[in-house]
C-alpha positions, -999 to +999 in steps of 0.1 A: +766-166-064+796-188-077+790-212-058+755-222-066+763-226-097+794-237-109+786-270-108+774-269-140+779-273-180+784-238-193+748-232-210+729-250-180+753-228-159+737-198-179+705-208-181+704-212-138+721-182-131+700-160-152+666-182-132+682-175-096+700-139-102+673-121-088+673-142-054+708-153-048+721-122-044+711-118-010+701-154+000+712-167+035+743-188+043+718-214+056+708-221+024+735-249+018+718-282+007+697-289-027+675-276-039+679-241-037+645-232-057+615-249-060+587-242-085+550-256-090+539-262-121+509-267-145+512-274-177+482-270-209+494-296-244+481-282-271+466-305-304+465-290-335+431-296-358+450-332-371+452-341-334+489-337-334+510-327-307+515-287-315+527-267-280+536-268-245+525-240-221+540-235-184+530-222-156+554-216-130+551-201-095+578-196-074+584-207-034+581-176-013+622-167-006+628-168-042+594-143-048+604-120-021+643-114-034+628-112-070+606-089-064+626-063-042+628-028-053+611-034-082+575-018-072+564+009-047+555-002-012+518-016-017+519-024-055+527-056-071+553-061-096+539-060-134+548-081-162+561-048-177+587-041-151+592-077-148+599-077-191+638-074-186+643-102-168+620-124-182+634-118-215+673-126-203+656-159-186+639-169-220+668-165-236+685-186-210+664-212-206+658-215-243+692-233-245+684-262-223+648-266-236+633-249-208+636-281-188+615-297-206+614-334-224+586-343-243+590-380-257+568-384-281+573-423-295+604-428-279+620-392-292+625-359-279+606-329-298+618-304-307+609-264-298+609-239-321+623-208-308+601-184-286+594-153-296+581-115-277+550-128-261+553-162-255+566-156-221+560-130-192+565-134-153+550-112-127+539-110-093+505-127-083+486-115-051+495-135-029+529-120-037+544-153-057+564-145-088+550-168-115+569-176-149+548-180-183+556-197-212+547-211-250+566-236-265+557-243-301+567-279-313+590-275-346+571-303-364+533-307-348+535-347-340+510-375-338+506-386-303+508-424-308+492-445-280+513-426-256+535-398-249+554-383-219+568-351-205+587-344-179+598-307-162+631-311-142+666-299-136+692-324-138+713-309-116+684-305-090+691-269-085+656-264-088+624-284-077+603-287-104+566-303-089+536-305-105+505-290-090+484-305-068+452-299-081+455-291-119+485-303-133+477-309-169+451-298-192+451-310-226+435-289-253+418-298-289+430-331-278+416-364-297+387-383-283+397-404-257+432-388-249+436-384-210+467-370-185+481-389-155+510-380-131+533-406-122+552-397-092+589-411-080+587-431-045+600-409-019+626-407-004+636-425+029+648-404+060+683-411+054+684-406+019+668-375+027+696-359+049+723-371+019+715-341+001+734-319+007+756-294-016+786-317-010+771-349-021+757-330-055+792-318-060+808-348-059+782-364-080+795-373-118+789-358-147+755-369-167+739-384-131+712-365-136+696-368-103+670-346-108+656-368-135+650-394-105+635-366-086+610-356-105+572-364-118+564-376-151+532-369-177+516-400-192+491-389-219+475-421-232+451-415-265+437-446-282 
């Protein structure tokens, strides 16, 4: 398990291992090249009732090797894996997480909220039917924030160990948002064939500190209000 993630600054080092322990454990040597876990994700920003920026809420399902190693042994043959059996880990991954801000920025005039700490039921994961391990959770903005004419939020690993993507379909909702407030994704140009086959775990090891290359990886939130 080392070697996945040791690549890392202490807490995001922490925060990764706790996210992956339940997979890597028994993952293939195949598995040798970036990223090593991908996640879908919607995402709900709440308003508060002075139309300021007051929570974020995630949604994340996992890809299908990381569901099936993180849910083995945990249910009888036939049954899917409750947020109840599932409470021990989610806990140690909210803890985790909690110190790199759940991958989350949220630039709200140029600035970076901040999260207040969650508590015992902001967060739960279990299995869904179609046997995908999902990951739930609140984040509650220390100071609720005017939106100005725009904001942004992005959901991404730096260190690309994971895949953040926003869904497809329904990527964003925004809630007891002002009048005229709407959600766009804006999506990074993909990459060429070549560039493609570059990542592998040698190139992200010899990367340099603060690169960041998830960041350039990854999809962005526009939320324009007027």
């Amino acid at each position: 398990m080392d070697r996945f993630v040791n690549f890392a600054p202490p807490a995001r080092r922490l925060a990764v291992a706790l996210f992956l322990a339940a997979a890597l454990a028994g993952l293939p040597a195949a598995v040798e090249a970036h990223p090593h876990v991908w996640v879908t994700v919607k995402s709900t920003i709440g308003f508060d009732a002075e139309g300021r920026v007051a929570s974020v809420t995630h949604d994340w399902v996992f890809d299908e090797m990381y569901s099936s190693f993180a849910t083995q042994g945990l249910a009888k043959p036939g049954q899917l894996v409750t947020r109840d059996i599932f409470a021990p880990l989610a806990r140690e991954n909210a803890g985790g997480l909690a110190e790199i801000g759940y991958f989350t920025t949220l630039k709200i005039d140029g600035k970076s909220a901040a999260f207040g700490p969650v508590k015992d039921g902001d967060y739960w994961m279990e299995e869904r039917p179609d046997h995908l391990v999902t990951f739930h959770v609140d984040l509650h903005l220390k100071t609720p924030t005017p939106p100005g004419p725009y904001f942004t939020l992005l959901v991404a690993d730096p260190e690309f160990f994971i895949d953040f993507e926003f869904d497809d379909k329904a990527p964003i909702e925004l809630v007891s948002a002002p009048s005229g407030c709407s959600a766009s994704i804006a999506r990074p140009k993909p990459l060429e064939g070549q560039d493609q086959q570059k990542l592998t775990e040698s190139f992200f090891t010899n990367l340099a500190p603060g690169t960041n290359f998830g960041f350039k990886m990854a999809s962005r939130v526009i939320v324009a209000c007027p």
